[in-house]
Backbone as JSON Lines, residues from 0, in Angstrom:
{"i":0,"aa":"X","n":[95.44,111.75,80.9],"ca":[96.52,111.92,81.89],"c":[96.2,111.1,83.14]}
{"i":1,"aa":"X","n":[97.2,110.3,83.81],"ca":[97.14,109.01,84.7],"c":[96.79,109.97,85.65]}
{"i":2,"aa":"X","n":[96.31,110.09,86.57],"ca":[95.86,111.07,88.1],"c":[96.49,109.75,89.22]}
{"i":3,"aa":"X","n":[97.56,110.67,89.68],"ca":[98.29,110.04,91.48],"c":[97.4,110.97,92.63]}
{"i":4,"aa":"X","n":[97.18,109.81,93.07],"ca":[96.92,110.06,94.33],"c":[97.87,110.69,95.62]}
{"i":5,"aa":"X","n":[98.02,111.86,96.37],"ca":[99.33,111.66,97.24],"c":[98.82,112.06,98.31]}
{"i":6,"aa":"X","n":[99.16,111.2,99.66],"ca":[98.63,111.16,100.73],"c":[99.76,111.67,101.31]}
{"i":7,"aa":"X","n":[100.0,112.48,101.87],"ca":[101.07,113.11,102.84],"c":[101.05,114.5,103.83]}
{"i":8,"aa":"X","n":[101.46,114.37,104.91],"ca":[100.93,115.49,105.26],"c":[101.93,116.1,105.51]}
{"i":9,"aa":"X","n":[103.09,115.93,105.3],"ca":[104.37,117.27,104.91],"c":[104.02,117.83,104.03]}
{"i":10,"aa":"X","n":[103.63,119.18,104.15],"ca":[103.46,119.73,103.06],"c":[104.5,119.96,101.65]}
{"i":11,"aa":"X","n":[105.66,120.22,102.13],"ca":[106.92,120.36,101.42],"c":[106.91,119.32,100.69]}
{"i":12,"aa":"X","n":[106.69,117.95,101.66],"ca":[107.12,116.54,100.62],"c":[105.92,116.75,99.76]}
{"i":13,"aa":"X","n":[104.9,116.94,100.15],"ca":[103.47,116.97,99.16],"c":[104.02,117.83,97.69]}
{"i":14,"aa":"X","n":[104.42,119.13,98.03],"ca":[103.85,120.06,96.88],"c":[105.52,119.79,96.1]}
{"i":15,"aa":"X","n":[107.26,118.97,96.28],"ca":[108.01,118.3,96.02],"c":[107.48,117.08,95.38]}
{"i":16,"aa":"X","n":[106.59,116.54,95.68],"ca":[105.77,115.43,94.83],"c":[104.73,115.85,93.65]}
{"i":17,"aa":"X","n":[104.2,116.53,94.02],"ca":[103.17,117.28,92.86],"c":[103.79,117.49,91.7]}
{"i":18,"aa":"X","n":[104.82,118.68,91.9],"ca":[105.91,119.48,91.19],"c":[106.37,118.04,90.56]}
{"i":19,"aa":"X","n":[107.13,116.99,90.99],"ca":[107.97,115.74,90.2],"c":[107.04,114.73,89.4]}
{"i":20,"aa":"X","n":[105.65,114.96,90.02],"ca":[104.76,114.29,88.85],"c":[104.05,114.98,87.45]}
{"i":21,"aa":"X","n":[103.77,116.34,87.55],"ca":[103.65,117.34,86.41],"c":[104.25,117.09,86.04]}
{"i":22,"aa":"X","n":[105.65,117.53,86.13],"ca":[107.14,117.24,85.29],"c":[107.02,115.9,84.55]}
{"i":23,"aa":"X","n":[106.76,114.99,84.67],"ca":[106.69,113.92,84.22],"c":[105.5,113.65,83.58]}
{"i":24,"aa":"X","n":[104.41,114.1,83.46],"ca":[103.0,114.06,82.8],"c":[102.12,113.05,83.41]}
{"i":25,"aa":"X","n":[101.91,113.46,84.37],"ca":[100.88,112.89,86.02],"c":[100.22,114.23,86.41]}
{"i":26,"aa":"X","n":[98.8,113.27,86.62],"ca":[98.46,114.86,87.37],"c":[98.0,114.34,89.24]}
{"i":27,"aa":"X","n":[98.6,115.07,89.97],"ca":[98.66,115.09,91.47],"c":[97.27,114.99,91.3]}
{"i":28,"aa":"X","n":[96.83,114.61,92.3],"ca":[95.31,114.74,93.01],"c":[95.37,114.26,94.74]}
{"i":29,"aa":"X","n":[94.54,115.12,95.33],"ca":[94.08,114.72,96.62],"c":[93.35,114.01,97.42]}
{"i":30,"aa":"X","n":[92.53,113.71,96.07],"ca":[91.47,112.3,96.33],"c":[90.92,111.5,95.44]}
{"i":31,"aa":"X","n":[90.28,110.57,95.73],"ca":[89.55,109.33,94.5],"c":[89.07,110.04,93.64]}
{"i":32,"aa":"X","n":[88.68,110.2,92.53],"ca":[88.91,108.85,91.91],"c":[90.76,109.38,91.22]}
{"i":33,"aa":"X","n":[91.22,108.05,91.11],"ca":[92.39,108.2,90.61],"c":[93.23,106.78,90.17]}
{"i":34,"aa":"X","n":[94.41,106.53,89.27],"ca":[95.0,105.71,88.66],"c":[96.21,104.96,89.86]}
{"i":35,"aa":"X","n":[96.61,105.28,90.95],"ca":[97.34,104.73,91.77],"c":[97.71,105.92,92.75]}
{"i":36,"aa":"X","n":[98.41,105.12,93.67],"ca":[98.29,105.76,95.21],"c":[99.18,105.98,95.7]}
{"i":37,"aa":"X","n":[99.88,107.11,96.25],"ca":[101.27,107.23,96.66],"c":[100.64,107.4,98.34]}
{"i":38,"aa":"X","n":[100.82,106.64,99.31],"ca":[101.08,106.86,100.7],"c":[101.76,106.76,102.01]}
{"i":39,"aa":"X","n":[101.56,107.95,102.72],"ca":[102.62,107.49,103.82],"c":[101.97,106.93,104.7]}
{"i":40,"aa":"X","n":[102.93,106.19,105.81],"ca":[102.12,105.33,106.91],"c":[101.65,106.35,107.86]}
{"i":41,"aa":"X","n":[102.65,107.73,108.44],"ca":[102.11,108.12,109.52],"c":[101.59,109.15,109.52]}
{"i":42,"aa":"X","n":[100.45,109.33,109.69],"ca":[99.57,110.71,109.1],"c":[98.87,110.69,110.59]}
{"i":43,"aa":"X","n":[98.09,112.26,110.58],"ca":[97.59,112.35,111.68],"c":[96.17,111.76,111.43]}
{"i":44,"aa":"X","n":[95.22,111.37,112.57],"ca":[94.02,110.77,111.96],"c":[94.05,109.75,111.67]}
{"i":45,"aa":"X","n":[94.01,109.22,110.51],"ca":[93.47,107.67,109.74],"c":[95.27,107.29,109.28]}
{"i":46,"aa":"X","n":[95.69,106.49,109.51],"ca":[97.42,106.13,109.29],"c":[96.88,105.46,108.05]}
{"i":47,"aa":"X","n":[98.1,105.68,107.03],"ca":[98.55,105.16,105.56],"c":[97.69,104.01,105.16]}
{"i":48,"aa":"X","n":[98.15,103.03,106.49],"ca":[97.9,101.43,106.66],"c":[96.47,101.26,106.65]}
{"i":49,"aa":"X","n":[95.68,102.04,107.58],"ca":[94.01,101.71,107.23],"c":[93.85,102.37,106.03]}
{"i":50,"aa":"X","n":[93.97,103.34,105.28],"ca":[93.6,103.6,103.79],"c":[94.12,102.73,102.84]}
{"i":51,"aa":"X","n":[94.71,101.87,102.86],"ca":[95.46,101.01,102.59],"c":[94.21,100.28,102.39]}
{"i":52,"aa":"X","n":[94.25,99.73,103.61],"ca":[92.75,98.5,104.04],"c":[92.3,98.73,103.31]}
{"i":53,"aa":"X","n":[91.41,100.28,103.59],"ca":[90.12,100.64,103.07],"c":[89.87,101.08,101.76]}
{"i":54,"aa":"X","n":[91.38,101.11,100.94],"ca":[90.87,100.89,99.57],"c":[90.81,99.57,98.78]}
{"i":55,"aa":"X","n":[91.6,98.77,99.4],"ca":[91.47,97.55,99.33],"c":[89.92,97.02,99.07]}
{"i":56,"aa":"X","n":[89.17,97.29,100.12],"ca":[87.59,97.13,99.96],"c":[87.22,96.67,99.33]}
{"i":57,"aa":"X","n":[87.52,97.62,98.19],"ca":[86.78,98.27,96.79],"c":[87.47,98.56,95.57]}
{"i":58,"aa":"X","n":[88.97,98.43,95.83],"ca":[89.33,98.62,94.48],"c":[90.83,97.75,94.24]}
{"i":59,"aa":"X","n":[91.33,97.73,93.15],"ca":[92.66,97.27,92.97],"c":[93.7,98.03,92.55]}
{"i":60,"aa":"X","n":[93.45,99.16,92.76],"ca":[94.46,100.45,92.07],"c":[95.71,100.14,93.04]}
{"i":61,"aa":"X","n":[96.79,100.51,91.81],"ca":[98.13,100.15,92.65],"c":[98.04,100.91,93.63]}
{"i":62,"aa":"X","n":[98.87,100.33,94.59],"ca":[99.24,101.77,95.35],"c":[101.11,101.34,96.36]}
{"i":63,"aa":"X","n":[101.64,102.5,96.34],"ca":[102.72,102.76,96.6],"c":[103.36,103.55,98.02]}
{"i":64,"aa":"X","n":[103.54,102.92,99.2],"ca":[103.9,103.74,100.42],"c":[105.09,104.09,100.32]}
{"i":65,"aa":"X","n":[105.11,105.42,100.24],"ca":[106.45,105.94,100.41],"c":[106.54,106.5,101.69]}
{"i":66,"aa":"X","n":[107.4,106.79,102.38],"ca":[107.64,106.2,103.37],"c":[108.47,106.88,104.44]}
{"i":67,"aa":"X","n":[108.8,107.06,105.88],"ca":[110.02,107.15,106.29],"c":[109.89,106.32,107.43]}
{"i":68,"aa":"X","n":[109.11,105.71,107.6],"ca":[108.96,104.11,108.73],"c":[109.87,103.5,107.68]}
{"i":69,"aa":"X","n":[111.22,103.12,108.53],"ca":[112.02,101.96,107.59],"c":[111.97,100.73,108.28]}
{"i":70,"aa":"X","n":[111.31,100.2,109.49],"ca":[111.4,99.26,109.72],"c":[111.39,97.5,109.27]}
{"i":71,"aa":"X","n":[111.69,96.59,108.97],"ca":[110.79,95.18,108.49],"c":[109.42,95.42,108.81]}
{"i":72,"aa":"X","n":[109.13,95.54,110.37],"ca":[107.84,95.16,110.61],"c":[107.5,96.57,109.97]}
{"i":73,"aa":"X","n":[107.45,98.0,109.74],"ca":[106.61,98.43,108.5],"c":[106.76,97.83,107.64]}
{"i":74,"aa":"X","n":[107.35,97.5,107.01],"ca":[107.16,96.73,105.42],"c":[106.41,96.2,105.33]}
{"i":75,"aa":"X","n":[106.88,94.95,105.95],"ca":[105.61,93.55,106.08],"c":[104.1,94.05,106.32]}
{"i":76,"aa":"X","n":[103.85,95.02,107.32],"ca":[102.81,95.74,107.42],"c":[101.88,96.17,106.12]}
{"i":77,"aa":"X","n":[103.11,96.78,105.56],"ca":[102.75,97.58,104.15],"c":[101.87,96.6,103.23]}
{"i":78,"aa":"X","n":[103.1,95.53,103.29],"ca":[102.37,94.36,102.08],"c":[101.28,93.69,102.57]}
{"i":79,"aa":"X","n":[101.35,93.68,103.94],"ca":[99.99,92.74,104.42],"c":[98.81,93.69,104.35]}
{"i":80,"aa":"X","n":[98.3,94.74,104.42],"ca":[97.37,95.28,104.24],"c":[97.12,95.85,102.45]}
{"i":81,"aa":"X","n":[98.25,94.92,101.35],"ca":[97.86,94.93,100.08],"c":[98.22,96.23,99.26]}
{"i":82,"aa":"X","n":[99.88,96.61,99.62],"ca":[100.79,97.41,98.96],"c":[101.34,96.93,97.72]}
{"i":83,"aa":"X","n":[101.45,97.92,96.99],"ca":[102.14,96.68,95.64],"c":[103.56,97.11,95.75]}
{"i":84,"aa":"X","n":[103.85,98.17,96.43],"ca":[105.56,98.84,96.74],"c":[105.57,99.35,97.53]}
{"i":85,"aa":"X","n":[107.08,99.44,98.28],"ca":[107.52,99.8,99.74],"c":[108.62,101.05,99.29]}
{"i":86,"aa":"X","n":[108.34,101.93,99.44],"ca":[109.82,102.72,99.06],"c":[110.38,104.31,100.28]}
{"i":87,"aa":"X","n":[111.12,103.94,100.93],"ca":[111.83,104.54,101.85],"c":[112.41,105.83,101.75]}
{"i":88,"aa":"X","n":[111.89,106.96,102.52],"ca":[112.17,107.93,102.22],"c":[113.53,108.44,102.82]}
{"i":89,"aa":"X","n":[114.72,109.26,102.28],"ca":[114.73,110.32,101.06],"c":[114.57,109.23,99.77]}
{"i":90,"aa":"X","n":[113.77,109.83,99.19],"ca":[113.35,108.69,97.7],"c":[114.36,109.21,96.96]}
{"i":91,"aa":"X","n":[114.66,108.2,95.81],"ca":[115.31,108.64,94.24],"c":[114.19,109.21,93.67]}
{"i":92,"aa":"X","n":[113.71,110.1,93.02],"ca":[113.08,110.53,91.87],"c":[112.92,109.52,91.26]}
{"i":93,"aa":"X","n":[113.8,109.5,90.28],"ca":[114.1,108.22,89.02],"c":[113.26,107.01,89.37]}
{"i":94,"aa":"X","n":[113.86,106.75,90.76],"ca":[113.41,105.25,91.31],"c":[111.7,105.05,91.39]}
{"i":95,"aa":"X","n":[111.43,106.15,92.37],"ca":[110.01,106.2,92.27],"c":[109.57,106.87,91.19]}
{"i":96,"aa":"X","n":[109.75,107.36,89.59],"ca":[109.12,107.29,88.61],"c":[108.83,106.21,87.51]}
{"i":97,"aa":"X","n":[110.52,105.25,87.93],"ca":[110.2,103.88,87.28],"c":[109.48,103.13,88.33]}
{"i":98,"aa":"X","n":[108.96,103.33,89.32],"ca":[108.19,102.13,89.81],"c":[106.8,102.76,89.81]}
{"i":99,"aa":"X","n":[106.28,104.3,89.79],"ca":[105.24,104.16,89.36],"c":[104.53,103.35,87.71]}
{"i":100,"aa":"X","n":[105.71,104.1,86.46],"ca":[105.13,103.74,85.34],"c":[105.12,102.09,85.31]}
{"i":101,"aa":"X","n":[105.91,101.15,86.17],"ca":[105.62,99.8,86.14],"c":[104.46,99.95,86.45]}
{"i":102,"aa":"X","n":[104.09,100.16,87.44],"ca":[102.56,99.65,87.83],"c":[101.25,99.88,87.08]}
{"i":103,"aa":"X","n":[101.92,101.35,86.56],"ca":[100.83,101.46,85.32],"c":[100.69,101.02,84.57]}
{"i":104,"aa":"X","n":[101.6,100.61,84.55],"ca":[101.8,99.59,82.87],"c":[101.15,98.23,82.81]}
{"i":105,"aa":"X","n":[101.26,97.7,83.79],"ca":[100.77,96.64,84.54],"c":[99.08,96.63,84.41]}
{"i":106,"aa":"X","n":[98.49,97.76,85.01],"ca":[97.07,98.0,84.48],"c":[96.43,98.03,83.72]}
{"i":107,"aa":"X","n":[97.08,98.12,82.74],"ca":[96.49,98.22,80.82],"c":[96.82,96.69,80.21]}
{"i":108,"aa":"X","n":[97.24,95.83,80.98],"ca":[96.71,94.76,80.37],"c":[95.34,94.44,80.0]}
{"i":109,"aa":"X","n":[94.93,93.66,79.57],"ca":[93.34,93.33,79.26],"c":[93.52,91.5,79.3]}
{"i":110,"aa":"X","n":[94.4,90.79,80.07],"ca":[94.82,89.63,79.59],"c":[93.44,88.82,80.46]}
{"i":111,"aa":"X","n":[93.05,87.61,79.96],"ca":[92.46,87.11,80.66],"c":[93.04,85.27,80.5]}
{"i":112,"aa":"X","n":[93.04,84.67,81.85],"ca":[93.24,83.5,81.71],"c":[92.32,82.75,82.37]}
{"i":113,"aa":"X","n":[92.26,81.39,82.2],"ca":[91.51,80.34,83.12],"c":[91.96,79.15,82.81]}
{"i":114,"aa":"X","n":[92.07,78.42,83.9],"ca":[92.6,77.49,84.22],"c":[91.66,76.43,85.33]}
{"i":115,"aa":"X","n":[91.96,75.05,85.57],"ca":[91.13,74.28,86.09],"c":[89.42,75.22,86.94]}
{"i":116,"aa":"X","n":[89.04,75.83,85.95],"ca":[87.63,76.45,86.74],"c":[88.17,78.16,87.07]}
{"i":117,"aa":"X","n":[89.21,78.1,87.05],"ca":[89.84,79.73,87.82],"c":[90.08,80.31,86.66]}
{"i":118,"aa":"X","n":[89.49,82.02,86.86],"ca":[89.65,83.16,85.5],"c":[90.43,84.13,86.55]}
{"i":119,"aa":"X","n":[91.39,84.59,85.82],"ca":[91.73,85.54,86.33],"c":[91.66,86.77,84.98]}
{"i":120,"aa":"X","n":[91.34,87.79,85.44],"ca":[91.07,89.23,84.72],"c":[91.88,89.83,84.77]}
{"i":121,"aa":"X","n":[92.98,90.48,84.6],"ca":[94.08,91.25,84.42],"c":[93.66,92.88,84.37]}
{"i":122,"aa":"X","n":[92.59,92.84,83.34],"ca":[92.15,94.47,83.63],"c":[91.49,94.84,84.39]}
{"i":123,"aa":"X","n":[90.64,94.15,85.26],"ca":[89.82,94.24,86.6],"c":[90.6,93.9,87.89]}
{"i":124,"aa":"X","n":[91.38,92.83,87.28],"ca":[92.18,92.2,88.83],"c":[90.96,91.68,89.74]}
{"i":125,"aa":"X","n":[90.62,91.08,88.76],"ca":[89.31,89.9,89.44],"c":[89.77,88.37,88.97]}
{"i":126,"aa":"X","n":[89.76,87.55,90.4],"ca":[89.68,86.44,90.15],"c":[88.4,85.62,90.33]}
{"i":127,"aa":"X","n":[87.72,84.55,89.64],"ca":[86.76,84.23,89.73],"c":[86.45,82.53,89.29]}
{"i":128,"aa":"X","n":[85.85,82.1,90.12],"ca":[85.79,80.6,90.23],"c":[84.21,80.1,90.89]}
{"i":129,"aa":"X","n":[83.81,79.21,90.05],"ca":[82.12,78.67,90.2],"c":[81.2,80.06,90.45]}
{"i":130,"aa":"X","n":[81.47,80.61,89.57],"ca":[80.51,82.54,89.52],"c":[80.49,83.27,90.6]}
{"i":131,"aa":"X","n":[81.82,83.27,91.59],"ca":[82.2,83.93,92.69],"c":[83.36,84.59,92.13]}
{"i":132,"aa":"X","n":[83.22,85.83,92.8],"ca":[84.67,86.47,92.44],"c":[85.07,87.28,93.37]}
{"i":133,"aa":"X","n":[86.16,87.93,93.23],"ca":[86.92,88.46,94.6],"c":[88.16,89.37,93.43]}
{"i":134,"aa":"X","n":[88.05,90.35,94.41],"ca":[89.15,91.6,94.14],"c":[90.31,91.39,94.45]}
{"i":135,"aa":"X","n":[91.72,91.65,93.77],"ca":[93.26,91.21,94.03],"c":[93.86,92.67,93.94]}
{"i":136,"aa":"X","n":[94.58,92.68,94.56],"ca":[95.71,93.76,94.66],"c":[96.33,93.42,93.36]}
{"i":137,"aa":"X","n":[97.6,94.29,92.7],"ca":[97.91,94.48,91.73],"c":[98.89,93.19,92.21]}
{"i":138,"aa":"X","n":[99.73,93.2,93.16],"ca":[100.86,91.75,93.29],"c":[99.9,90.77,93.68]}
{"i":139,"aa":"X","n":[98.95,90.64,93.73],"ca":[98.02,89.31,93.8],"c":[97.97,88.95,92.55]}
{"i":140,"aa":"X","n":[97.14,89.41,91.61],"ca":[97.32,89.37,90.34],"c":[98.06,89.02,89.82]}
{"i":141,"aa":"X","n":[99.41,89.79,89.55],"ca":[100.5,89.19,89.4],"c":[101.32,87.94,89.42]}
{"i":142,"aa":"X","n":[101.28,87.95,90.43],"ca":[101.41,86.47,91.52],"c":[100.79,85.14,90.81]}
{"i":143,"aa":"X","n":[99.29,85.38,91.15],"ca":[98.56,84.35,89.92],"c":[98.45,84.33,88.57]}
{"i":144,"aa":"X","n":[98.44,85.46,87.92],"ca":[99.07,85.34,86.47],"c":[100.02,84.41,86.08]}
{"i":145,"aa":"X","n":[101.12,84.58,86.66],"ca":[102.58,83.81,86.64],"c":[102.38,82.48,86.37]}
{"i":146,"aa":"X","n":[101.65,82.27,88.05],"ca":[101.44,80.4,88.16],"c":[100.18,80.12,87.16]}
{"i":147,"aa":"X","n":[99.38,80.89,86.63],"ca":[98.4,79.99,85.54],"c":[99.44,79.96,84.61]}
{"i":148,"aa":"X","n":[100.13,81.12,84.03],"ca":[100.82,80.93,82.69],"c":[102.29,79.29,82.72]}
{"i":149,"aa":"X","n":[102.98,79.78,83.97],"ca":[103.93,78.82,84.02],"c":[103.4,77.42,85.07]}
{"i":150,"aa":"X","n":[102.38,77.64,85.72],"ca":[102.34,76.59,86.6],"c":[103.24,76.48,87.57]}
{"i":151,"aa":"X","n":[104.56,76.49,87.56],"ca":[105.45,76.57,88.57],"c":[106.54,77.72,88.4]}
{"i":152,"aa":"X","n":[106.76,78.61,89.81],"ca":[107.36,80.03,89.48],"c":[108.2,80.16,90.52]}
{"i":153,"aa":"X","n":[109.79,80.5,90.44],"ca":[110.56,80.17,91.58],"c":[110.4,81.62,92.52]}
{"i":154,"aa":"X","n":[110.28,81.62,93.58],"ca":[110.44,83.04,94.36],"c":[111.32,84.41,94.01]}
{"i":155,"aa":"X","n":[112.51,83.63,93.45],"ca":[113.42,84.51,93.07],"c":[112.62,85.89,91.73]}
{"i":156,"aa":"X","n":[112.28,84.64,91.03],"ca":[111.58,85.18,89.62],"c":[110.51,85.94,90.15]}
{"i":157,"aa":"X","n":[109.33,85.65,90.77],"ca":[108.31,86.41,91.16],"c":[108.71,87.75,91.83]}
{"i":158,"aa":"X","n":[109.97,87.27,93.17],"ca":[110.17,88.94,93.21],"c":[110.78,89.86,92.42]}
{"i":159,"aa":"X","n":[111.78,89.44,91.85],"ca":[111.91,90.18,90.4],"c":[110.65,91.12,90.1]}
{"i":160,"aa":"X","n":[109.54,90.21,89.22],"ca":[108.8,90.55,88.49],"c":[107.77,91.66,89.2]}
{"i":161,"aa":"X","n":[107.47,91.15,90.73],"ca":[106.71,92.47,91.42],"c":[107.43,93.64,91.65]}
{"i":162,"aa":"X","n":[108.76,93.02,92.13],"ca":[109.56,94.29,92.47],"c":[110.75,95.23,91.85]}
{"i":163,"aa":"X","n":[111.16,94.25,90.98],"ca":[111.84,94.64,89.79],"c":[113.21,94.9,90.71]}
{"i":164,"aa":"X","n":[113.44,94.68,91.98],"ca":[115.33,94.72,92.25],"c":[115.34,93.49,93.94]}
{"i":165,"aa":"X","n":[115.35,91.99,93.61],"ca":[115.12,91.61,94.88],"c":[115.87,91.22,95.84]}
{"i":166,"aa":"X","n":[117.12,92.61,95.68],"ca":[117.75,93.15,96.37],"c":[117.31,94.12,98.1]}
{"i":167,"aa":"X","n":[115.96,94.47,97.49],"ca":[115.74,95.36,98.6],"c":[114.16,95.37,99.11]}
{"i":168,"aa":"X","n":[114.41,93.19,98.83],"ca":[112.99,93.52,99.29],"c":[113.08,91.81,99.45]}
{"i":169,"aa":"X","n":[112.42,91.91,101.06],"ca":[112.73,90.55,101.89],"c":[111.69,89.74,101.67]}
{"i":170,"aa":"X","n":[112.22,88.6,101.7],"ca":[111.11,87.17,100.76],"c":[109.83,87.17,102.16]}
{"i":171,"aa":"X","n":[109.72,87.71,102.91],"ca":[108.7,87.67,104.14],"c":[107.79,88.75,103.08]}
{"i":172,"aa":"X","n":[107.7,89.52,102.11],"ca":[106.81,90.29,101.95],"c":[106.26,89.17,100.63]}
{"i":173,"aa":"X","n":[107.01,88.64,99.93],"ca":[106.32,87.91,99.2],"c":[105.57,86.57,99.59]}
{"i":174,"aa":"X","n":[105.67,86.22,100.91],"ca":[105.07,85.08,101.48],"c":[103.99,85.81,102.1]}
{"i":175,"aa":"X","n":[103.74,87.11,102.81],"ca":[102.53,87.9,102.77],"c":[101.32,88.13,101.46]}
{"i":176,"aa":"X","n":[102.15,87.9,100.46],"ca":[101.43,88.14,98.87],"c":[100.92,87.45,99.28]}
{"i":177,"aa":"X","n":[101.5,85.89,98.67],"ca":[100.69,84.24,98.88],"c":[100.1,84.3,99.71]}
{"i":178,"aa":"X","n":[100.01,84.86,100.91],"ca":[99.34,84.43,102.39],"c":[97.88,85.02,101.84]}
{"i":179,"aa":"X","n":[97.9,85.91,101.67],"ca":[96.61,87.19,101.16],"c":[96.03,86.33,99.65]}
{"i":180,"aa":"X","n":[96.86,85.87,98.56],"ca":[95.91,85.51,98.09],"c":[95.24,84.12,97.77]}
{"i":181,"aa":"X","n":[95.97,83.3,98.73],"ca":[95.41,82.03,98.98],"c":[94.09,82.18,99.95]}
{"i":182,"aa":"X","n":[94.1,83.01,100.69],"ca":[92.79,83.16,101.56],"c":[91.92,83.99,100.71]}
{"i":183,"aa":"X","n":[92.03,85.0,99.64],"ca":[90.66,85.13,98.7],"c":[90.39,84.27,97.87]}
{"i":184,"aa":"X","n":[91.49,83.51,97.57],"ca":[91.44,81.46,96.44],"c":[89.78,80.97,97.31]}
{"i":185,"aa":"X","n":[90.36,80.97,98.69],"ca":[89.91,79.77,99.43],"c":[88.26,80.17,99.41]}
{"i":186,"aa":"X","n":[88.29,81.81,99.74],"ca":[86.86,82.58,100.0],"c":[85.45,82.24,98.76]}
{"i":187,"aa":"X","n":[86.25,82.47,97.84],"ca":[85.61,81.75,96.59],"c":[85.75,80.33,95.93]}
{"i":188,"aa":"X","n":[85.96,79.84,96.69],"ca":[85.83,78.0,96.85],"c":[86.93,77.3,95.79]}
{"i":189,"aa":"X","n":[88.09,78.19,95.55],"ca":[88.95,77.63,95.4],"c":[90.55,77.29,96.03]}
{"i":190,"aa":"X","n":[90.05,75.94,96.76],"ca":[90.71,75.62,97.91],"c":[92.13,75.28,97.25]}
{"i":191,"aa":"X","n":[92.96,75.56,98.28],"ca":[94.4,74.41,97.89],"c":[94.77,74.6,96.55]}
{"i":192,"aa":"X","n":[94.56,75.66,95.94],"ca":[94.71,75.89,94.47],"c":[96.7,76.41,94.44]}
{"i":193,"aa":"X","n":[97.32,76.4,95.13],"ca":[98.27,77.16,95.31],"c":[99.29,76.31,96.33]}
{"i":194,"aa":"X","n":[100.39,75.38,95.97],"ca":[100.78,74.75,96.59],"c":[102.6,75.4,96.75]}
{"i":195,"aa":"X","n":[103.26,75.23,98.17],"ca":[105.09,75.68,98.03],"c":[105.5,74.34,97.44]}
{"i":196,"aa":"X","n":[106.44,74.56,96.7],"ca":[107.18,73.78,96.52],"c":[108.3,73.74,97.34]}
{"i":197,"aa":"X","n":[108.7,73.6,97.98],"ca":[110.12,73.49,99.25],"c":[111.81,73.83,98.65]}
{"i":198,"aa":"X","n":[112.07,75.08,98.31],"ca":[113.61,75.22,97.77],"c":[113.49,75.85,96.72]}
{"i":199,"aa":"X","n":[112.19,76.07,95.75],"ca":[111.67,76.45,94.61],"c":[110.94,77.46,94.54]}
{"i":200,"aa":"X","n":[109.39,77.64,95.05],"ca":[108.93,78.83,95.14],"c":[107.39,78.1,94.66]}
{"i":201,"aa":"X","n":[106.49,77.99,93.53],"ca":[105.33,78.0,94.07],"c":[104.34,77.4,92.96]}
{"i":202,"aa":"X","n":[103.42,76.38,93.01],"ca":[102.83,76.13,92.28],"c":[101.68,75.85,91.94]}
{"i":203,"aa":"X","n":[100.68,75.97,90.48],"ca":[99.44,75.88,90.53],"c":[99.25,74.62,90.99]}
């Protein structure tokens, strides 16, 4: 059984979340270890956004802010500290049960690719180049999956594929993706690996 994480400190929304993930065959949990992350930004203490960070650290488990900061600048926030989804509260049910099982689904790959010197790991969400490697968020991953498999991937298509409606989700969060994982490319000495194409979207 997948174990969610749920960070919230409404209690109501908490034990309304618990209750909608049983139902569905999830088991709630309150802390690590666990299969992905449901959080809000404004908590008392440590906000959404540094746990965010700080699992980042160390791991690549999806994770999901749900939300009632509707702002852009939360969003962008969201994705820049390495969210794989933004979703605005009063939630759909439905909505946030198909965007958790995407992400899970997403995790059970085992795919591995490499390309000019670059491996990317799909079940680790490790990328790795000249025996350096570095940890990716689940839309990092993603992201580079795409461009090893196709080499060139239009924006439109990529947000699709992270977000599955890119209707309700502004191309500034997917230029935060790229931003984030061209600077762990670069950290492990693979520079300039990741070029825009101008009108198109993005290429190895």
């Amino acid at each position: 059984m997948e174990r969610i994480l749920i960070v919230e400190d409404d209690e109501a929304i908490r034990t309304e979340l618990a209750e909608l993930l049983r139902a569905n065959g999830y088991l709630p949990v309150l802390e690590e270890p666990c299969d992905l992350a449901l959080l809000d930004i404004s908590l008392p203490g440590e906000s959404g956004l540094e746990i965010c960070r700080r699992l980042r650290e160390h791991s690549g488990l999806p994770v999901i802010f749900l939300t009632a900061c509707t702002t852009d600048e939360d969003e962008l926030l969201a994705f820049g500290v390495g969210a794989d989804d933004f979703i605005r509260k009063p939630y759909h049910s439905s909505v946030l049960l198909a965007r958790i099982a995407r992400l899970l689904r997403r995790g059970g790959s085992n795919t591995v690719l490499s390309k000019r010197g670059l491996t990317l790991d799909l079940s680790t969400q490790t990328a790795e180049y000249e025996g350096n490697k570095q940890t990716l968020t689940r839309n990092e991953a993603r992201i580079l999956y795409c461009l090893m498999q196709k080499e060139l991937c239009a924006r439109e298509a990529l947000i699709e594929d992270l977000w599955n409606n890119a209707l309700f989700v502004d191309e500034s969060a997917l230029y935060v993706n790229i931003s984030r994982l061209r600077e762990k490319l670069k950290a492990i000495g693979a520079v300039d690996f990741i070029r825009t194409v101008r009108g198109v979207g993005y290429e190895l």
